[in-house]
C-alpha positions in Angstrom: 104.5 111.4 119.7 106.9 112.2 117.0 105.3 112.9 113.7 106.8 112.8 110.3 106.1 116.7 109.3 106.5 118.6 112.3 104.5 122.1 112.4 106.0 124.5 109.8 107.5 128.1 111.5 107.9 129.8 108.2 104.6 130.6 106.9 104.4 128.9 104.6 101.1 127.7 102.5 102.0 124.4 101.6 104.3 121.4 102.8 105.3 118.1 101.0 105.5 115.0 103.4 106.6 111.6 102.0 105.4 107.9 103.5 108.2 105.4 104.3 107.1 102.1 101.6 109.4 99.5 102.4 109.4 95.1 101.7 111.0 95.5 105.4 109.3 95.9 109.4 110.3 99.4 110.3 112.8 99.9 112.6 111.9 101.0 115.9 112.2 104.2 115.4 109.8 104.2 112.6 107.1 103.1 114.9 105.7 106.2 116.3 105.2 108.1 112.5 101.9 107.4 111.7 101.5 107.1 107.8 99.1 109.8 106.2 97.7 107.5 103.2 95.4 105.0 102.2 95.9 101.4 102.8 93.9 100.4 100.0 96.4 103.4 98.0 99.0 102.0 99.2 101.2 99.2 96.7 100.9 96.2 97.3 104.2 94.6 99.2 104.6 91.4 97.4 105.2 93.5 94.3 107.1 96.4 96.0 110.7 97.0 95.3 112.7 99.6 97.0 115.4 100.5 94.7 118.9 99.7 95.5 121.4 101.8 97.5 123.9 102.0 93.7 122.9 102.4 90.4 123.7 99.3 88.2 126.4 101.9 87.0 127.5 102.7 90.2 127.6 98.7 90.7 129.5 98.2 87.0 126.9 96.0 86.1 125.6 96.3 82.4 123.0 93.9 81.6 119.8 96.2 82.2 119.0 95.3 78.4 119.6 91.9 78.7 116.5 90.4 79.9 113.1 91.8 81.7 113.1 95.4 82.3 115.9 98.2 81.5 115.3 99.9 84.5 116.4 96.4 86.5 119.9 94.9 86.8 121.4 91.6 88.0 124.1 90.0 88.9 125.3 86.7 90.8 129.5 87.5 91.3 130.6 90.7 90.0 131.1 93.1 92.5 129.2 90.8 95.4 132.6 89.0 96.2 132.2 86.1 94.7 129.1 83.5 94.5 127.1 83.8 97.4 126.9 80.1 98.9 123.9 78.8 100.8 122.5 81.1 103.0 119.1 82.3 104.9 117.3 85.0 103.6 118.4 87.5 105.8 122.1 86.6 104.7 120.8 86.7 101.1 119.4 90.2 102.0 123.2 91.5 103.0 125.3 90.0 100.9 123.3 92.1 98.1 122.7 94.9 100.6 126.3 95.3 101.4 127.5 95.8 97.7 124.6 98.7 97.4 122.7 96.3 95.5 119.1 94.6 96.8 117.6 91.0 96.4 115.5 90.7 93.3 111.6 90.7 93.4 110.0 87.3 92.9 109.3 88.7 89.4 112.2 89.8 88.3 113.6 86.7 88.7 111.2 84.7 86.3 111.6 88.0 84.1 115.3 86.7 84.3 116.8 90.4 85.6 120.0 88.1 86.7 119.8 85.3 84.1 123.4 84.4 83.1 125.2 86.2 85.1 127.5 83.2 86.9 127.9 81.0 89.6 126.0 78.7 88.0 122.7 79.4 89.1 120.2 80.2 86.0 118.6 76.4 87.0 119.3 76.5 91.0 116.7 78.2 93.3 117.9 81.9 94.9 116.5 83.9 97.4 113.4 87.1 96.6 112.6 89.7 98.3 108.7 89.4 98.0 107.3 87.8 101.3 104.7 84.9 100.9 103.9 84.2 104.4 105.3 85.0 108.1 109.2 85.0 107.8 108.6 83.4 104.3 109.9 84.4 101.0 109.7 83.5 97.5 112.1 81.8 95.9 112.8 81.2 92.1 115.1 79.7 89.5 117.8 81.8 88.4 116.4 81.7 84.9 112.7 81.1 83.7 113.4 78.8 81.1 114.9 76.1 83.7 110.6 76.4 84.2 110.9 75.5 88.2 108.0 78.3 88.9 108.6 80.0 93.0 108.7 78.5 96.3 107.9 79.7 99.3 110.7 78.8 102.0 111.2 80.0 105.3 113.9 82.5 106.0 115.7 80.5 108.6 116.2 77.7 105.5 120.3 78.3 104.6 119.6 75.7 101.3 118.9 78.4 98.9 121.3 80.9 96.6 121.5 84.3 95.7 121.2 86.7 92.9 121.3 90.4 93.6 119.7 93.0 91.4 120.0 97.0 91.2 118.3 99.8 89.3 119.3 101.7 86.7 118.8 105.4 89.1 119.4 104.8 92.8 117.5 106.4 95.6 119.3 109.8 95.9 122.0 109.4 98.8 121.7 111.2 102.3 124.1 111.5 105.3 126.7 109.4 105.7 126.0 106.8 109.0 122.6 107.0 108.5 121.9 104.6 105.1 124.0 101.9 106.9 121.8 101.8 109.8 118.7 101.6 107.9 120.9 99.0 105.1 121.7 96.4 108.5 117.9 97.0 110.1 116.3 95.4 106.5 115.8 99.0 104.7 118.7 98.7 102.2 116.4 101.1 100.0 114.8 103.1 102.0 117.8 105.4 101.8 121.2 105.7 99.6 124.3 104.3 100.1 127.7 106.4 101.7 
């Protein structure tokens, strides 16, 4: 079985592994590293963001202090190609995904991370990221004060919107090819953008 750290040759006295978190099913790939931490350690995955594949910077987008956190950006148009349309969640997830952005977290949404930022959509319900059943996601109105609360909607639903968000520091960028196979298999932060 393949492991994560294969056996050092070097000598040396200690080694530094990392676990794979991700809002995503592995890909295949994944599936024979077994993770060396604790599940009850581990965060929890309706509140776990992976950070986005471009910085809000990166993206041009510069409302990190508008709303909810500074660390979290949003946007609905700018940079995304235009407003999204209805779509499933897994065409939510790649619209965002293919800008270097992410979907936003059920929370950041009612923190309003991508309150007016166009198309419309601060009182219209857009697709999470945070999971809420099997092949169901959260949705929420793109700004708290239209007060809607989150729904819970299948992914296969193509009624809803979407809002992408990004962080203010990316996850560092690795070899070209491989962040766009792990962007297309659901892992858009699990490495950086080429």
């Amino acid at each position: 079985a393949e492991t994560a750290c294969p056996p050092s040759t070097e000598g040396h006295t200690a080694r530094c592994c990392a676990d794979v978190f991700a809002s995503s099913p592995a890909p295949l790939f994944f599936s024979s590293i077994k993770p060396s931490f604790s599940p009850a350690l581990a965060p929890n995955p309706t509140q776990w963001t992976d950070l986005s594949a471009s910085s809000c910077e990166d993206l041009g987008w510069s409302n990190a202090e508008s709303f909810g956190s500074t660390e979290v950006c949003g946007e609905s148009d700018l940079g995304l190609g235009g407003c999204s349309g209805f779509v499933t969640w897994s065409e939510a997830q790649e619209f965002c995904a293919i800008a270097g952005a992410r979907l936003c977290s059920a929370n950041e949404l009612t923190s309003d991370e991508a309150r007016g930022t166009g198309c419309s959509l601060d009182r219209q319900y857009v697709w999470s990221s945070s999971e809420c059943g099997d092949n169901s996601y959260l949705t929420a109105s793109g700004g708290s004060f239209a007060g809607a609360g989150t729904v819970c909607e299948e992914a296969t639903v193509a009624r809803i919107l979407v809002r992408c968000c990004a962080d203010l520091d990316s996850f560092p960028r690795l070899t070209p090819g491989i962040s766009s196979v792990l962007k297309f298999r659901g892992l858009r932060g699990a490495v950086g953008s080429t």
